[in-house]
VOBARO-609244 format. One record per residue (C-alpha): x, y, z; residue in three letters. Coordinates in steps of 0.2 Angstrom, whole numbers, plus 5000, padded with zeros to 4 digits. Layout:
X Y Z rest
X Y Z ALA
...
This chain:
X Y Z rest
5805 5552 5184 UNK
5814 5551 5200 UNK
5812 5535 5209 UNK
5810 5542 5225 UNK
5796 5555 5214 UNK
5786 5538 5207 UNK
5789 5529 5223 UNK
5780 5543 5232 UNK
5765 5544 5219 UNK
5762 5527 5220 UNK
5759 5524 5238 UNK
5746 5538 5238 UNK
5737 5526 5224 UNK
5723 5520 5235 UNK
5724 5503 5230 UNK
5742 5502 5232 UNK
5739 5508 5249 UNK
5747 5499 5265 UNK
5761 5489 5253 UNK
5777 5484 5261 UNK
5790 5493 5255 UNK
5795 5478 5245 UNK
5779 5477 5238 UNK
5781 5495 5232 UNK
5796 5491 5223 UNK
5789 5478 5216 UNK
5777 5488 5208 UNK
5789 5503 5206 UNK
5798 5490 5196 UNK
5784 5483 5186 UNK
5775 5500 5180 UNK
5776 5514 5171 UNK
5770 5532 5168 UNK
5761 5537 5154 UNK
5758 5555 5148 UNK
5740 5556 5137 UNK
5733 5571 5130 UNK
5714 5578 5130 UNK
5705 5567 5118 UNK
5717 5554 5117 UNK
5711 5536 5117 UNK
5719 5524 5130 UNK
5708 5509 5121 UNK
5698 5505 5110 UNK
5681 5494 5114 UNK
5687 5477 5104 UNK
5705 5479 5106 UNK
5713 5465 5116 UNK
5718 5467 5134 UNK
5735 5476 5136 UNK
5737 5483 5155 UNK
5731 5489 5172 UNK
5729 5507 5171 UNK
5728 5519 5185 UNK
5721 5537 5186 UNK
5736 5549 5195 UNK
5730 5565 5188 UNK
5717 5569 5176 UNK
5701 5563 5171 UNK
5697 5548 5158 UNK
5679 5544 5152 UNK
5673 5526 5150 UNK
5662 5524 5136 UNK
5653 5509 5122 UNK
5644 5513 5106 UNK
5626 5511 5101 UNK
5620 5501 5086 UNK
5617 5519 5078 UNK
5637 5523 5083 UNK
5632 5536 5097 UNK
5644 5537 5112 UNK
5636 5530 5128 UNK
5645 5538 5143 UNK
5646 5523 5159 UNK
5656 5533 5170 UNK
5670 5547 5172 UNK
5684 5541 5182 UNK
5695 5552 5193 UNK
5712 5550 5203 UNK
5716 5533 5212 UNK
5704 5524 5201 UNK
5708 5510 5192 UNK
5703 5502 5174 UNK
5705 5488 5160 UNK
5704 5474 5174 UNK
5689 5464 5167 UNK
5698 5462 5150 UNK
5715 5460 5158 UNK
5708 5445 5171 UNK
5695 5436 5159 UNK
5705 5437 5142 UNK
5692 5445 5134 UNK
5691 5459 5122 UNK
5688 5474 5129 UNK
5671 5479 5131 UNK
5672 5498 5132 UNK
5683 5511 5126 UNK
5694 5522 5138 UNK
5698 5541 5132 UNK
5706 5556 5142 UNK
5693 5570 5146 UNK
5709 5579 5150 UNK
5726 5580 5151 UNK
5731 5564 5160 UNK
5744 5553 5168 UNK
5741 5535 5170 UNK
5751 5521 5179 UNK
5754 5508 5167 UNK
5757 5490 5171 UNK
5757 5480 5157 UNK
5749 5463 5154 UNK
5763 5452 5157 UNK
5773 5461 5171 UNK
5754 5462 5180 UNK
5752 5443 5182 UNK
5767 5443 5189 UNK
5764 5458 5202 UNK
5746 5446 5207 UNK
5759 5431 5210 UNK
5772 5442 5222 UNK
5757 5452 5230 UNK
5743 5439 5233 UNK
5731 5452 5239 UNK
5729 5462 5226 UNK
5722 5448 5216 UNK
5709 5449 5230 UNK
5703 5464 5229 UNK
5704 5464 5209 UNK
5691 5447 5212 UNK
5679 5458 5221 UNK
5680 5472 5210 UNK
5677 5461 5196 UNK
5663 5450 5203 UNK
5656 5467 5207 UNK
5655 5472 5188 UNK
5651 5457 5178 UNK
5635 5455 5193 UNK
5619 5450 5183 UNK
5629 5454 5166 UNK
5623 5438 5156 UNK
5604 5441 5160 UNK
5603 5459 5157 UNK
5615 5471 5146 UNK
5627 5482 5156 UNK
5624 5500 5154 UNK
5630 5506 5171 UNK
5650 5502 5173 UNK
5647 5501 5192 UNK
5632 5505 5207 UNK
5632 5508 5224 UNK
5616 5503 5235 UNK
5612 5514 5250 UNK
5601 5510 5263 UNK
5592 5524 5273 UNK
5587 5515 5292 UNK
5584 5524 5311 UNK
5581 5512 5326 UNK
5567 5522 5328 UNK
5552 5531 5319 UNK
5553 5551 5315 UNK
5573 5552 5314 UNK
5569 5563 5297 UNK
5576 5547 5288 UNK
5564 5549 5270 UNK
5567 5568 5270 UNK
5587 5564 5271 UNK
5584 5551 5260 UNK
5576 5562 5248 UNK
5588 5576 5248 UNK
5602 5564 5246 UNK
5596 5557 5230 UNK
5594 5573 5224 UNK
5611 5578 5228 UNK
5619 5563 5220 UNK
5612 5566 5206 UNK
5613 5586 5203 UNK
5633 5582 5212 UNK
5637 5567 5198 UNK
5624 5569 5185 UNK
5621 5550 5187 UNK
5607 5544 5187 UNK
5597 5540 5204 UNK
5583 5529 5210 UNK
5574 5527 5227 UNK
5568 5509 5234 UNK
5551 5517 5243 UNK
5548 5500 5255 UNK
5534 5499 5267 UNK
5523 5488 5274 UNK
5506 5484 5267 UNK
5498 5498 5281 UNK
5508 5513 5279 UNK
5507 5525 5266 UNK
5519 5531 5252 UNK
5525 5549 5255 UNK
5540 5551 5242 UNK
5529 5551 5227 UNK
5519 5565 5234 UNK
5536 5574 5239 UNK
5543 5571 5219 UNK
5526 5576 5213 UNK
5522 5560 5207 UNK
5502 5555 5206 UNK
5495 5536 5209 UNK
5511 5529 5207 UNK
5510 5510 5205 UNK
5516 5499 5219 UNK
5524 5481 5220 UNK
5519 5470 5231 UNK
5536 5460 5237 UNK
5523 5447 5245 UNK
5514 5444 5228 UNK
5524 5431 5221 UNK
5526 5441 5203 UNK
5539 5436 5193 UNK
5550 5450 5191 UNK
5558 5446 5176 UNK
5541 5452 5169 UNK
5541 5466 5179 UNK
5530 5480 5171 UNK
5543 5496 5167 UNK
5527 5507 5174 UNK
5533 5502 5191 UNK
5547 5513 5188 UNK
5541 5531 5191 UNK
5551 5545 5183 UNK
5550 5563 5192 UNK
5555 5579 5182 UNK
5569 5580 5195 UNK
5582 5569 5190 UNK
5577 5555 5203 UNK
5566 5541 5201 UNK
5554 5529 5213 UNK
5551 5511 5215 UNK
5537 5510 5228 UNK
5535 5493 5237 UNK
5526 5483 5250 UNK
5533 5471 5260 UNK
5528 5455 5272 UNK
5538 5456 5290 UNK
5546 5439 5289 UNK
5541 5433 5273 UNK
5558 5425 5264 UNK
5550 5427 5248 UNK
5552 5447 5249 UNK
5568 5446 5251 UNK
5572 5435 5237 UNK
5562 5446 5225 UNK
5570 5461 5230 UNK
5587 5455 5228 UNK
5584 5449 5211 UNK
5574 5466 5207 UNK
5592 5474 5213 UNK
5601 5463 5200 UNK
5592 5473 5187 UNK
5592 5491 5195 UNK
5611 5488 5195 UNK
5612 5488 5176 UNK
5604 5503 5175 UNK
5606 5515 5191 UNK
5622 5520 5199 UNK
5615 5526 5214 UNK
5601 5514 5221 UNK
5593 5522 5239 UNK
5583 5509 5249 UNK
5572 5519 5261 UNK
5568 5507 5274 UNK
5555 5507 5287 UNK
5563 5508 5306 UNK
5559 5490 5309 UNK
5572 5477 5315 UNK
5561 5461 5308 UNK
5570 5448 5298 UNK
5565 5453 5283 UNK
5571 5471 5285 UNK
5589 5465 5292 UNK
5593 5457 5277 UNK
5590 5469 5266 UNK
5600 5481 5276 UNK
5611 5467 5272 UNK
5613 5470 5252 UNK
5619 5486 5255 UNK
5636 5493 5251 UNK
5634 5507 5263 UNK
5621 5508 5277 UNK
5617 5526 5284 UNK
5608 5527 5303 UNK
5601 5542 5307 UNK
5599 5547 5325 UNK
5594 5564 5336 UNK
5608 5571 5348 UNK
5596 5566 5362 UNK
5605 5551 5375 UNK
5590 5542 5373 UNK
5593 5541 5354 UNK
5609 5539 5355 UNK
5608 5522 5364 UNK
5595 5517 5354 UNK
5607 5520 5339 UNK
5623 5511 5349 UNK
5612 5494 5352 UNK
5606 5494 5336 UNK
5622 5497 5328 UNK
5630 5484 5339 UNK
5616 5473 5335 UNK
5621 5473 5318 UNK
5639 5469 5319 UNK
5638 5456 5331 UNK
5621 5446 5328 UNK
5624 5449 5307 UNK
5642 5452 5304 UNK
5641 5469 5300 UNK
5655 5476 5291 UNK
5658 5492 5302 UNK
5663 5503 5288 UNK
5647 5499 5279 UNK
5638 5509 5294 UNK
5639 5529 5292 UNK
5630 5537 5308 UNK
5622 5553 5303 UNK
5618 5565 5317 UNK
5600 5575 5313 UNK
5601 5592 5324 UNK
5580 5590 5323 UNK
5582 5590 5344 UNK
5592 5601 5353 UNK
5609 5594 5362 UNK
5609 5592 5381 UNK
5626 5587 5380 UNK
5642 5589 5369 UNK
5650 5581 5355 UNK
5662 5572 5365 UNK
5648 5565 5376 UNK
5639 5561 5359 UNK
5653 5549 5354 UNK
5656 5543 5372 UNK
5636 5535 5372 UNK
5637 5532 5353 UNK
5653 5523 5354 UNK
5660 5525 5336 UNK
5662 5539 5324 UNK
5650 5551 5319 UNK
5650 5553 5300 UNK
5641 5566 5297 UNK
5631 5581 5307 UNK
5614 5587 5296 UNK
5607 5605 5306 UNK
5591 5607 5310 UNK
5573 5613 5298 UNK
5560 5621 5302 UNK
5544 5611 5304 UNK
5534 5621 5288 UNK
5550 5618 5276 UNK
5553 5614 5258 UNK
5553 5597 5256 UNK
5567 5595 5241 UNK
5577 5607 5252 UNK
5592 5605 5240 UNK
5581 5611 5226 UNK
5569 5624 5235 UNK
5584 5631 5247 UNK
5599 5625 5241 UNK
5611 5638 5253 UNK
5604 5633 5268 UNK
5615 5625 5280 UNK
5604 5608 5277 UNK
5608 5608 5258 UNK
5624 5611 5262 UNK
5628 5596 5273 UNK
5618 5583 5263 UNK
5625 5591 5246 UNK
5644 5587 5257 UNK
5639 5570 5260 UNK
5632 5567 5243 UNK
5651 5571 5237 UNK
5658 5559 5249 UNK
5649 5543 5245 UNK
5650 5547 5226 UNK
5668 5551 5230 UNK
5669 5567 5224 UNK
5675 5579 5235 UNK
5683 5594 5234 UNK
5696 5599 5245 UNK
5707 5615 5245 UNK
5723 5615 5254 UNK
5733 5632 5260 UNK
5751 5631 5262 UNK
5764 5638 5272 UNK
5774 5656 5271 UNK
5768 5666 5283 UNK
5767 5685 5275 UNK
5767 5676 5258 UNK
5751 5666 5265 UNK
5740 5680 5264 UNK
5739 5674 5246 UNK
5725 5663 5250 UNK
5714 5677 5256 UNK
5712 5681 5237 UNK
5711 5664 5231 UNK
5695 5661 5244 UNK
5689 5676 5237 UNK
5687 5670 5220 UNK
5682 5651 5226 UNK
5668 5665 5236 UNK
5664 5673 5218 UNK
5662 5660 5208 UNK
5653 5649 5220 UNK
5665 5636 5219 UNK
5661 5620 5229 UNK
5674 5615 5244 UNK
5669 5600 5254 UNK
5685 5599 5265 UNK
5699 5613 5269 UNK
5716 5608 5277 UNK
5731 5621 5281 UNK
5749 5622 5288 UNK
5753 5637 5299 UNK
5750 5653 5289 UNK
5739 5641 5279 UNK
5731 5635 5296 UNK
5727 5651 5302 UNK
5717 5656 5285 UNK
5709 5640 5283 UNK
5704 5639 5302 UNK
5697 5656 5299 UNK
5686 5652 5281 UNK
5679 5636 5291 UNK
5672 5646 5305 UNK
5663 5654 5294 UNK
5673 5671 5291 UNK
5673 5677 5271 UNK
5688 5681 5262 UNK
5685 5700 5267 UNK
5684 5699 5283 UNK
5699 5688 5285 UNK
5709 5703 5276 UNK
5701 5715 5287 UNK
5709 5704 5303 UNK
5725 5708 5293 UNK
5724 5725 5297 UNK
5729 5721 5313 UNK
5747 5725 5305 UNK
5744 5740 5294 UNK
5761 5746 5298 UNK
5778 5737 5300 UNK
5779 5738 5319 UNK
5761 5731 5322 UNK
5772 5714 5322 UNK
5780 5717 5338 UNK
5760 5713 5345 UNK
5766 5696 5342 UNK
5781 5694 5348 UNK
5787 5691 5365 UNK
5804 5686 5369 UNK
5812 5672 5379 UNK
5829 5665 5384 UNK
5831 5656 5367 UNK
5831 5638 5373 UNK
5816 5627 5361 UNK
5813 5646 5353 UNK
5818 5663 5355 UNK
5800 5669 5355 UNK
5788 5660 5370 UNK
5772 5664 5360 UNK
5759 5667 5373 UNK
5757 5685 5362 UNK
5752 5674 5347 UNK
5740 5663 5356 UNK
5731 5679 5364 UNK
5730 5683 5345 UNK
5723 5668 5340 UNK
5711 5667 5355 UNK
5705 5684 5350 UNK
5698 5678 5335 UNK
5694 5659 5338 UNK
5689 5661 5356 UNK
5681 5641 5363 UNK
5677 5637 5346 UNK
5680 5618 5342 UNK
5680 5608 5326 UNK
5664 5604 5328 UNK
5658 5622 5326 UNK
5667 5622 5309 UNK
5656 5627 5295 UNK
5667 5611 5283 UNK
5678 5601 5289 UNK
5696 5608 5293 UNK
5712 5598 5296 UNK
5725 5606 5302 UNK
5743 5601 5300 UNK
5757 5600 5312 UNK
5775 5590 5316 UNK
5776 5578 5332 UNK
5793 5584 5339 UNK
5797 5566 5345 UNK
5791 5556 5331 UNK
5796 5567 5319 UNK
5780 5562 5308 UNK
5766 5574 5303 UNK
5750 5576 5316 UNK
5734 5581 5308 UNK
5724 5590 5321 UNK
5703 5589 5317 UNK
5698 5588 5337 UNK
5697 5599 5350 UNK
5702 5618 5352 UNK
5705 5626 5338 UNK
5714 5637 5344 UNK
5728 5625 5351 UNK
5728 5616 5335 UNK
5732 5632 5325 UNK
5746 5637 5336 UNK
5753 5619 5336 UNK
5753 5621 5318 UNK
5760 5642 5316 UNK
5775 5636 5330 UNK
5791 5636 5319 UNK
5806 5628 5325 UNK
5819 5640 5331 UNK
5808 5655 5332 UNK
5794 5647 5342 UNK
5795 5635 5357 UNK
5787 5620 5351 UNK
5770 5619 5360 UNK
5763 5607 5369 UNK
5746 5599 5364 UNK
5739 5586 5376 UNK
5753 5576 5378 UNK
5763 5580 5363 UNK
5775 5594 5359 UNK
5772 5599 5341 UNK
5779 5613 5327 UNK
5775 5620 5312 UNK
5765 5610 5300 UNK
5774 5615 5288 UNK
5792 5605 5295 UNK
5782 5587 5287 UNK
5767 5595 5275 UNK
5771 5612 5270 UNK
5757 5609 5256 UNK
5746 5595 5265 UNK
5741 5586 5250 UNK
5742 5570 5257 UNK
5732 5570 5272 UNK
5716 5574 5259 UNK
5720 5561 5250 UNK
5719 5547 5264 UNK
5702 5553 5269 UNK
5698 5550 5252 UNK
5697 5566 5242 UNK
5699 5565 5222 UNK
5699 5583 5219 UNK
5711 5593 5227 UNK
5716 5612 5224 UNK
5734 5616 5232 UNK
5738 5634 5234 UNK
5757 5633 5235 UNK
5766 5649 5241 UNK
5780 5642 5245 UNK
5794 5653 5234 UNK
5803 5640 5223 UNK
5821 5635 5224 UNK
5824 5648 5209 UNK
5812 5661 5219 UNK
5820 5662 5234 UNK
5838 5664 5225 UNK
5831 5678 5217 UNK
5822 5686 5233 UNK
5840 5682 5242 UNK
5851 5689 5230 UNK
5838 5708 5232 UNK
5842 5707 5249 UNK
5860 5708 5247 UNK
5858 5723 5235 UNK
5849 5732 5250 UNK
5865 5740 5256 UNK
5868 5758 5262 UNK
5868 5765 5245 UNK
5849 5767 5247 UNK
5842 5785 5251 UNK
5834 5789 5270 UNK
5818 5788 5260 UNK
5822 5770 5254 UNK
5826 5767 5270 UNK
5810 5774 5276 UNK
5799 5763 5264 UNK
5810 5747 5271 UNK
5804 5750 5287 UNK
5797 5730 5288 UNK
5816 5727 5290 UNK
5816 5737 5307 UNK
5810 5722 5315 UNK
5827 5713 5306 UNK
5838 5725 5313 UNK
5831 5726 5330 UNK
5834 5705 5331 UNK
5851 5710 5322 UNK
5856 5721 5336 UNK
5852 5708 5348 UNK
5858 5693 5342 UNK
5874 5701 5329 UNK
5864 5692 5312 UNK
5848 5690 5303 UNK
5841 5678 5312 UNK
5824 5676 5305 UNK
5831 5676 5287 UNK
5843 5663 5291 UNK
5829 5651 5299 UNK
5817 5656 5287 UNK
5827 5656 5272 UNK
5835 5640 5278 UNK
5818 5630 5280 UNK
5809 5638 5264 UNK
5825 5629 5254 UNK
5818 5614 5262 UNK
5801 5615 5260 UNK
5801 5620 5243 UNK
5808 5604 5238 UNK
5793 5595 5249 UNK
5777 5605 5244 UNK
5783 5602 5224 UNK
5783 5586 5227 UNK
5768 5585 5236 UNK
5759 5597 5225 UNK
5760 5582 5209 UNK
5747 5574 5220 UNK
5735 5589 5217 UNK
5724 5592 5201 UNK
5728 5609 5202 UNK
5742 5619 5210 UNK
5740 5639 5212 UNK
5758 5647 5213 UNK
5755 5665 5214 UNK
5768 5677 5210 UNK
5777 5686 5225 UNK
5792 5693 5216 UNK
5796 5708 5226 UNK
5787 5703 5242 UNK
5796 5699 5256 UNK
5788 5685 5270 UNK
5788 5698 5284 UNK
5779 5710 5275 UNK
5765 5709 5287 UNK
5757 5725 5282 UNK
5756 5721 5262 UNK
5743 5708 5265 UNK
5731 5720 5252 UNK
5744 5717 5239 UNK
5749 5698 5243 UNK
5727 5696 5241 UNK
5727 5703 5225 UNK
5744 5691 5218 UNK
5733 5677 5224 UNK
5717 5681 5217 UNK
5725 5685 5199 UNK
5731 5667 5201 UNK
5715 5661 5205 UNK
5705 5670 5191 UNK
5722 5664 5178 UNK
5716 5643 5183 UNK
5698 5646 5184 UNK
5693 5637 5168 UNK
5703 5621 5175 UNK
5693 5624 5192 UNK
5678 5623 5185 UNK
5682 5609 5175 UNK
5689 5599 5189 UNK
5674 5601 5202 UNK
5661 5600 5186 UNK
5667 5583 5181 UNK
């Protein structure tokens, strides 16, 4: 492999991310890449340490062995995740086995280049410490079955924020999203009453008394209620101020971890001492608040509170937005009064509703947004991106159409120019027919002059104001925040030379920002930025999905290949005037070519065009190895300008879809 190819692999690794480019070398140096089939162990529980490893692509399963020889599953591990630490830092034996679910391709840094990579890059050995302190939690006093757990507390500064119905839906998403198993920490104080058991349809469930002074290493299992979905319930009573709760319910958590990976602390909207410090055992704390000022401030004081009178870590706080009131003001007056970033935005119910909404009415938008989050904190995401090539980018009409078939979850969508244009479209909530019913707009060859306005060819020989109309048309004063998913859209800072990914704001004037190619369009001006075509620095956005933390990604690259577009040049050459007036006739798309020829003596558009797709094939390949799945649908005998064929660029896309599907499913399954 290229260095500049491994070089580029690695620094997407989250943990290698934010190394000095020394440090990169370093580990450029000190690694390798291994190549390991479906089914193909990596090593074997008993084996003596050997390496780091580090998922690129793929998926590996971490599993031990009963005394009856059955395989115990402890997790499935995706992209950016890392493995064999505990053996590699302790000396041990391993304690697990490692196996590809799939095809895979692993970084490798081998036992004794490793402690050598720790000594040049002290802080690494940091983050491995936590990591490994993490794991080994509580192993000496209770066997290990889980391989890692996430505690999530549930809190509101106030009562009625809908914080045990989120709380309920969210355990129920984690578990049908992972297939891991889930528990919910029920805590109240002696005078309220219980509602989740009724909710999971549980009867008289048992309840511990934090306050009691029970030794929990005697803890009855019957306090642990199993419901026949997928979720169970620890109920609790606690003291306000009592010490001794606390300290029981941190030494209950040190069992729960062993056996739970998900472990949901709903906790009352109290800020007593007691409370706090539970909050405080947390890995992640969501606050749920209304859109209403009022609620707002509350959830900025508190929020505030946390960080300055505990030491809050500000990325353990998630605010989630509960749409249960109706906005008097908008979302940049939300953030203004909140002061921070809202994580997440749940729609409203209806008062009579389903409870276990992600059971009863899974496709309402409700479900929808807590099933999204649920992917996001078990990190699990799906993202699709769409990339550049303008006719060739109708492509991804067919592919949503499938991804619309087959019900194929997609958390987060991003898109360069053509790709920006569809994806904006998808995320507004327009189906994959009726984004090929817009491209009718351009049934006939000479429908494309709608777009184009000419100017003195100075930044671009088209000014664009005919695009933008187009776009208005069909985006009108929508904003990201009326996207059905969240959309990034890609475009290139002119000045900086660097890509700008666009998720505020019109939409309208991020698309256009991101359809401006250079040397056709003027660049176009976005606040205070002038901005091109995404697809000049991210003609398949991998990249920017990844460093919001998405594991799956599905690329659909429609960018010719270098060996495409020699193929596609060399036809053009042979349309010369031995063709028939009726050959003529059906190569009408071209009139717009010769129109441009006639102004300006060459082919203008093929030579930008043809110039930049050389470039960006070269790019989106590379950015396409830091994808799970690339869709590359054939275009042969398409041409980028054919505007009108977008019926027959659908279907090449679709076909391509429906070839991959197995490996889809497999990916977003897992």
């Amino acid at each position: 492999m290229d260095i500049k190819d491994k070089e580029f692999i690695i620094k997407e690794l989250p943990f290698f991310a934010g190394l000095t480019e020394s440090e990169l070398a370093t580990i450029c140096q000190a690694s390798e890449i291994a190549d390991y089939r479906k089914g193909e162990v990596i090593y074997e529980e008993g084996s003596s340490p050997s390496a780091f490893y580090c998922i690129i692509s793929g998926r590996v399963e971490i599993y031990t062995k009963d005394s009856a020889g059955s395989r115990l599953t402890l997790e499935y591990l995706h992209r950016g995740k890392y493995f064999g630490i505990i053996s590699l830092l302790t000396g041990e034996a391993h304690s697990v086995t490692s196996s590809a679910i799939n095809d895979c391709r692993v970084l490798v840094i081998k036992k004794d280049n490793f402690d050598l990579v720790l000594k040049k890059i002290p802080r690494l050995a940091i983050d491995l410490s936590r990591t490994l302190s993490r794991r080994l939690k509580r192993k000496d006093m209770h066997q290990k079955r889980i391989f890692e757990s996430t505690v999530i507390s549930i809190f509101s500064s106030y009562s009625h924020a809908g914080k045990t119905v989120y709380a309920l839906n969210l355990a129920l998403s984690l578990n049908r999203q992972t297939h891991k198993s889930v528990i919910i920490l029920d805590i109240l104080p002696r005078e309220k009453t219980h509602t989740l058991p009724q909710r999971l349809e549980i009867e008289e469930p048992p309840i511990f008394d934090l306050s009691s002074g029970a030794n929990i290493y005697e803890l009855p299992k019957d306090f642990v209620c199993k419901s026949k979905f997928g979720v169970d319930l620890f109920c609790f009573y606690y003291q306000e101020d009592d010490d001794g709760c606390l300290k029981r319910l941190v030494e209950i958590l040190s069992l729960l971890v062993n056996d739970y990976h998900y472990i949901l602390l709903d906790l009352p909207a109290a800020m007593d001492r007691a409370i706090i410090s539970m909050l405080n055992q947390s890995d992640l704390i969501h606050i749920l608040s209304s859109p209403d000022p009022v609620d707002l401030k509350r959830t900025n004081n508190l929020i505030n509170r946390l960080k300055k009178d505990y030491n809050f870590d500000p990325q353990k706080i998630k605010t989630i937005i509960n749409e249960y009131k109706l906005s008097k003001i908008n979302y940049s007056q939300q953030l203004d009064i909140l002061g921070q970033e809202i994580f997440a935005t749940i729609p409203k119910i209806e008062f009579n509703a389903a409870q276990r909404l992600v059971i009863d009415d899974p496709d309402c938008e409700y479900s929808k947004s807590v099933r999204r989050i649920a992917r996001q904190v078990a990190d699990c995401l799906v993202g699709l991106v769409l990339g550049v090539g303008v006719g060739y980018g109708f492509c991804h009409i067919g592919v949503l159409k499938v991804i619309e078939d087959e019900d194929i979850p997609i958390d987060v969508i991003a898109g360069s120019s053509i790709g920006a244009l569809i994806a904006g479209l998808w995320a507004i909530g327009k189906s994959s027919g009726e984004i090929l019913e817009i491209t009718r707009e351009f049934k006939e060859p000479k429908h494309i002059w709608g777009l184009i306005d000419m100017t003195f060819p100075r930044l671009g020989f088209i000014r664009g104001n005919k695009l933008y109309r187009f776009l208005r048309r069909h985006f009108g004063e929508k904003t990201f925040y009326d996207v059905k998913l969240p959309l990034k859209i890609i475009a290139s800072n002119v000045r900086r030379k660097e890509p700008k990914i666009l998720d505020k704001g019109l939409l309208v004037d991020a698309i256009m920002a991101s359809c401006s190619m250079p040397g056709v369009f003027a660049p176009f001006k976005f606040k205070e930025e002038f901005l091109f075509d995404g697809g000049v620095t991210n003609p398949l956005p991998t990249e920017p999905l990844l460093k919001m933390g998405v594991r799956k990604i599905i690329a659909v690259n429609v960018t010719p290949s270098r060996e495409d577009i020699l193929k596609q040049l060399a036809k053009l050459k042979d349309r010369s005037p031995r063709e028939s007036g009726q050959d003529a006739r059906e190569r009408k798309p071209f009139g717009l070519l010769g129109r441009l020829k006639s102004i300006f003596n060459l082919n203008i558009l093929d030579f930008i065009f043809s110039s930049v797709e050389v470039l960006q094939s070269e790019v989106a390949r590379r950015e396409g190895e830091l994808a799970d799945i690339v869709l590359h649908p054939d275009t042969t005998g398409l041409f980028w300008l054919e505007l009108h064929k977008a019926d027959e660029f659908a279907r090449r896309g679709e076909a391509e879809a429906r070839k991959n599907l197995d490996k889809i499913r497999q990916l977003v399954n897992e």
